[in-house]
C-alpha positions as CSV (number, residue, x, y, z in Angstrom):
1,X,12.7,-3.9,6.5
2,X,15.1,-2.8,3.6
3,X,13.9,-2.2,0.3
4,X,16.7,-3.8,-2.1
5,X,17.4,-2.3,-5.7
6,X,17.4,-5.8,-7.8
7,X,13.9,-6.6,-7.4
8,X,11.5,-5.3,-9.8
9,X,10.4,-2.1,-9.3
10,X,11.8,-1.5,-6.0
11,X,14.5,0.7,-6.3
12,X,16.0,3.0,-3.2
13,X,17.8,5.7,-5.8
14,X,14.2,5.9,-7.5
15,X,13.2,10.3,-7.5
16,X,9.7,10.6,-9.0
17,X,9.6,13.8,-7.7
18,X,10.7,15.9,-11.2
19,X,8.3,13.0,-13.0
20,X,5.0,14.4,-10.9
21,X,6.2,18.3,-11.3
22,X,6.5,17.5,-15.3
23,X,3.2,16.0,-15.5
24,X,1.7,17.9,-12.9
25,X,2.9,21.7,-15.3
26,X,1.1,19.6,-18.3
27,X,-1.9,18.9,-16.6
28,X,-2.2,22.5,-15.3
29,X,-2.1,23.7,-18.9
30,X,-5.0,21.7,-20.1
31,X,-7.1,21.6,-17.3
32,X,-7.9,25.0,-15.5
33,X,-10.7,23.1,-13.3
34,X,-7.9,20.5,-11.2
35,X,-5.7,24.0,-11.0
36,X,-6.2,24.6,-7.2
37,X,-5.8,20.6,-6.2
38,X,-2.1,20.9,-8.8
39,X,-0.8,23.7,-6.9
40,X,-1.7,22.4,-3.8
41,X,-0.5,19.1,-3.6
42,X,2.2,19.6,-6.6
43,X,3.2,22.6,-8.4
44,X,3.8,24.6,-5.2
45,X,5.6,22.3,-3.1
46,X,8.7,22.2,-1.8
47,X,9.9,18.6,-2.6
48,X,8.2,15.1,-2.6
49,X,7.5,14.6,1.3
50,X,6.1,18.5,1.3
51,X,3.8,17.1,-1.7
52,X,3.4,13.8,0.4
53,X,2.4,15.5,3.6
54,X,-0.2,17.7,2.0
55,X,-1.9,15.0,0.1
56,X,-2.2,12.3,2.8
57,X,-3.1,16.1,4.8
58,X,-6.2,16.4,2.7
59,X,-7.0,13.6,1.9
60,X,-8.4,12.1,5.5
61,X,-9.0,15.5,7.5
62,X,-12.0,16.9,8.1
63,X,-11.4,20.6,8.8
64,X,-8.9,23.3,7.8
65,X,-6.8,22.8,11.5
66,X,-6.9,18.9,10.9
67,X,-5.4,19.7,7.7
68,X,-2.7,21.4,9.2
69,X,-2.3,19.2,12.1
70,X,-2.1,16.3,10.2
71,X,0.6,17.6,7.5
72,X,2.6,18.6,10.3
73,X,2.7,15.0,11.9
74,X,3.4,13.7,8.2
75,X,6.5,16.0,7.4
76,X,7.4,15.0,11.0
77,X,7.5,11.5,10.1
78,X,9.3,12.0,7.2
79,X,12.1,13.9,9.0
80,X,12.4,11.0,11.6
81,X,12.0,8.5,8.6
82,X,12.9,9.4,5.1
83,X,13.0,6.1,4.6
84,X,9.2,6.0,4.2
85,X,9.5,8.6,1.1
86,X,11.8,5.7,-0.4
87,X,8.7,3.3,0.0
88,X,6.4,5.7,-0.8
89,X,8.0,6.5,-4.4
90,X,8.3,2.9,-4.6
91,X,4.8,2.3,-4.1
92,X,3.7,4.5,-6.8
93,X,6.0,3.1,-9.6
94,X,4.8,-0.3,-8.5
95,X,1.2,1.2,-9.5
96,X,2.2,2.6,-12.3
97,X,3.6,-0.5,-13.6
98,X,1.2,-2.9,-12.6
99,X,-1.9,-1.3,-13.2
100,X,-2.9,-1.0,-17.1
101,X,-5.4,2.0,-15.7
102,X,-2.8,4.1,-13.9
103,X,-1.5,5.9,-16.8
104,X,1.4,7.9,-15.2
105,X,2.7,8.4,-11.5
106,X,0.7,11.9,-10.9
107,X,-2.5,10.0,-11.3
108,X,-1.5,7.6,-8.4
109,X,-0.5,10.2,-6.1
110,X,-3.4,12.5,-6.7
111,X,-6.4,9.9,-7.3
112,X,-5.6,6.1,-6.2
113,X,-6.3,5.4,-2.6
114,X,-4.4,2.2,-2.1
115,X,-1.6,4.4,-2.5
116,X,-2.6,6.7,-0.4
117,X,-4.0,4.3,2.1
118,X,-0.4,2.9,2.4
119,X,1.2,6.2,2.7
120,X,-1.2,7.0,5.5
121,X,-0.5,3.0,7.1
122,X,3.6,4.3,6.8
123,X,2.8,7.5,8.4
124,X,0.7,6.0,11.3
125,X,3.7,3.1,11.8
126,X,6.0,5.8,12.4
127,X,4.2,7.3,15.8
128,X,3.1,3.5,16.5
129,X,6.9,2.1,16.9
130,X,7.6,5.5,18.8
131,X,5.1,4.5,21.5
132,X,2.4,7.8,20.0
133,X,-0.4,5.3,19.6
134,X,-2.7,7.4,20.1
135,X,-1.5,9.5,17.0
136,X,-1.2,6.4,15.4
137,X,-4.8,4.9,16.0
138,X,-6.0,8.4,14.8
139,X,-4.6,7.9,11.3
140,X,-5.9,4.4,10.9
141,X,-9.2,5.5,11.9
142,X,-9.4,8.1,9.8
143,X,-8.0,5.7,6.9
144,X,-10.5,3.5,7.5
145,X,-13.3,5.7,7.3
146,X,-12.6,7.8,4.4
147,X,-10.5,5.0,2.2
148,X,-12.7,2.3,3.3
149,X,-8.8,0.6,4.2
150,X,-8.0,-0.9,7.7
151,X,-4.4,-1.1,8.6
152,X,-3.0,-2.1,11.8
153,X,-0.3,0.7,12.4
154,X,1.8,-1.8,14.1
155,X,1.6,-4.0,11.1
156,X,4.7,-4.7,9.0
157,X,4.6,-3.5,5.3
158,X,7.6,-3.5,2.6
159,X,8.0,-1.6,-0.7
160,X,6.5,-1.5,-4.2
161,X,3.2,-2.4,-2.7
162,X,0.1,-2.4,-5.1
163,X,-3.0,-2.3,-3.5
164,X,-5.2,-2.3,-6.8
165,X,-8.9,-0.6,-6.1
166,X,-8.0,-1.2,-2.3
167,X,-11.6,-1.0,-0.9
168,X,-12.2,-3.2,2.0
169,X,-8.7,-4.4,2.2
170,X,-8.0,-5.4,5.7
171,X,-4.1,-5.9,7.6
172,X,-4.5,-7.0,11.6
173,X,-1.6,-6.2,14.1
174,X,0.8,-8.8,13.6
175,X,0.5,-8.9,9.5
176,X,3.4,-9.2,7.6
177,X,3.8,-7.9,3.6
178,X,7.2,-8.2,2.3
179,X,8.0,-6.2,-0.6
180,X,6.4,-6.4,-4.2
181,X,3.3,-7.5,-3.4
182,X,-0.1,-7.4,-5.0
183,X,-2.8,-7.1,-3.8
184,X,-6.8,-6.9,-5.0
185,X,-10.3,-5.1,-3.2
186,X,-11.6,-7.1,-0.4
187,X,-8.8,-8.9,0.6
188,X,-8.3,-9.8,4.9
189,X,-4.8,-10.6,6.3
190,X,-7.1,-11.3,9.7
191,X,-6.8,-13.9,12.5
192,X,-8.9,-16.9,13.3
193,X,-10.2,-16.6,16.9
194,X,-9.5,-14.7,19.7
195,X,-5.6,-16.2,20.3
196,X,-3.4,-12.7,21.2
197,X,-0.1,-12.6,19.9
198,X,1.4,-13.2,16.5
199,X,-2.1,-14.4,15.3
200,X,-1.9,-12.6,11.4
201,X,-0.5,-14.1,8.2
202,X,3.0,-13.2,6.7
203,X,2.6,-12.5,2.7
204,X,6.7,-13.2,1.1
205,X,7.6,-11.2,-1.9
206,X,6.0,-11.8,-5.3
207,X,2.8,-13.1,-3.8
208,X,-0.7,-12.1,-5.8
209,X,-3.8,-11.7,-3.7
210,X,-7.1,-12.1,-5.7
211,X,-10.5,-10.0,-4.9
212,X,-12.2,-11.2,-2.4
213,X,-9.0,-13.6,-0.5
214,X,-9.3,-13.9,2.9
215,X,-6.2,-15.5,4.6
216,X,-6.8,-16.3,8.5
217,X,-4.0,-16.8,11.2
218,X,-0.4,-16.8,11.6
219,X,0.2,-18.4,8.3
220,X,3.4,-18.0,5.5
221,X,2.1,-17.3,2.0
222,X,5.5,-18.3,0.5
223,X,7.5,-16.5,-2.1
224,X,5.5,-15.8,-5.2
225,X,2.5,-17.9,-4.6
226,X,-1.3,-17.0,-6.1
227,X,-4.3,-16.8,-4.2
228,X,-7.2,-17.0,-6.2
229,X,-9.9,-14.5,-5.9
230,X,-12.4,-15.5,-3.1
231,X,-10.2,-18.3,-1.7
232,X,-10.4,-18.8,1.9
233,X,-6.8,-19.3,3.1
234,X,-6.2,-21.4,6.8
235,X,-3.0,-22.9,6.1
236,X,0.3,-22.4,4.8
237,X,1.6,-21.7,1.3
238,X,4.2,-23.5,-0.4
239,X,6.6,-20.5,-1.8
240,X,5.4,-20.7,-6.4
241,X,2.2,-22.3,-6.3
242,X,-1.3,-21.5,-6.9
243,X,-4.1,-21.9,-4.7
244,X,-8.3,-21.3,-4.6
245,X,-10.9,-22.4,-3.1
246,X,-13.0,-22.7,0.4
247,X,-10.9,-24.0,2.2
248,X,-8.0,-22.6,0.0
249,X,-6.4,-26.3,-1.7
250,X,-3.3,-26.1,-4.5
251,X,-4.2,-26.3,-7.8
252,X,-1.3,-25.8,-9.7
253,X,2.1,-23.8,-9.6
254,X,2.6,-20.3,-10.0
255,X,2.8,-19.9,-14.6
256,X,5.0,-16.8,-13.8
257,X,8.2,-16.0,-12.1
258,X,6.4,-13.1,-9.9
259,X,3.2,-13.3,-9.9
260,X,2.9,-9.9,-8.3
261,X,4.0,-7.9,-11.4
262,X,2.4,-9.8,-13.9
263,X,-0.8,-9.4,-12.4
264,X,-2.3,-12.8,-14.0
265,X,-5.5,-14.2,-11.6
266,X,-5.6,-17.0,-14.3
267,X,-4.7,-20.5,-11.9
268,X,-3.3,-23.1,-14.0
């Protein structure tokens, strides 16, 4: 799944690398107390995936070997894959654009944990397509229980993804997110029995998911639709409309080009 440069924030030439080392310095300067975590996850880093590795590293291990273990099977992934440190920079400047809170991209990579659940989702993908599932059901595990975020590794995920609070937010198997997509807390790309197989939805680029959405089955949420927040979604949607509700009806069309970056939950 390629990431193109004409859409939005998604950009494949996009460094953030000398941004996060800039801000990272600053921050070091005015507040002693975060300097071990700047160091360690920053200032003493090699380059972006070093930084990368050692994040996602801390952030779901529980000892000081997992810690090691774990950054060694990221930095592997990323020499297999750079191009998952191409979606990864992309995810954050989709945060950093979309979210009023995020203030700048070192706070995303430090503190937010949708992007961080992502990057552990990309990480885990790698070892799933290379037949390591067990490595792979690991990380989602771990995801899960320390991000409160439940990604299928063998789920399919583009760039610029903005998973905005991310808590509960739950992708099954056969889930597809193309890229720039938004998504709010609570949200389930599930299935709707016990049917094997491509049973999970397919979100196109530009869609916005509200709080609370649950979209159920192999479904198409076309191009830059809106799901209202706690809709309940069991049938396909039309690429630029809007639609809320239990069961999920359409209300209106889509008042913005992409929803996804303007971040509007309004419906009409």
């Amino acid at each position: 799944m390629n990431c193109p440069n004409d859409v939005g924030a998604i950009n494949e030439k996009i460094d953030l690398w000398q941004q996060l080392l800039a801000e990272a310095k600053n921050v070091y300067e005015r507040e002693p107390a975060l300097s071990e975590a700047l160091r360690n996850f920053v200032l003493e880093r090699e380059n972006f995936a070093d930084a990368l590795a050692a994040r996602i590293a801390r952030k779901i291990s529980y000892t000081d070997k997992e810690y090691v273990d774990v950054g060694a099977l990221c930095r592997e992934a990323f020499v297999g894959d750079p191009f998952i440190l191409i979606q990864s920079q992309n995810d954050i400047a989709a945060t950093v654009e979309r979210d009023p809170a995020c203030e700048n991209a070192l706070i995303a990579f430090l503190w937010f944990k949708g992007f961080l659940a992502i990057a552990t989702y990309r990480v885990a993908h790698y070892f799933w397509t290379r037949e390591r599932r067990f490595v792979a059901a690991f990380l989602q595990s771990r995801s899960s229980e320390i991000l409160a975020v439940d990604i299928h590794p063998a789920a399919k995920i583009g760039c610029g993804i903005f998973l905005d609070h991310a808590t509960g937010f739950v992708a099954g198997e056969t889930a597809v997110l193309d890229n720039n997509v938004s998504i709010l807390h609570a949200v389930t790309l599930g299935g709707n029995g016990k049917e094997v197989g491509n049973r999970h939805p397919k979100v196109r680029s530009g869609v916005l998911i509200g709080a609370g959405a649950k979209i159920l089955g192999n479904i198409t949420i076309g191009e830059c639709a809106k799901i209202g927040a706690g809709s309940v979604v069991l049938e396909d949607v039309p690429a630029h409309t809007t639609v809320a509700g239990v069961p999920a009806k359409i209300v209106g069309v889509s008042s913005e080009a992409d929803p996804a970056l303007a971040m509007n939950h309004k419906l009409s």
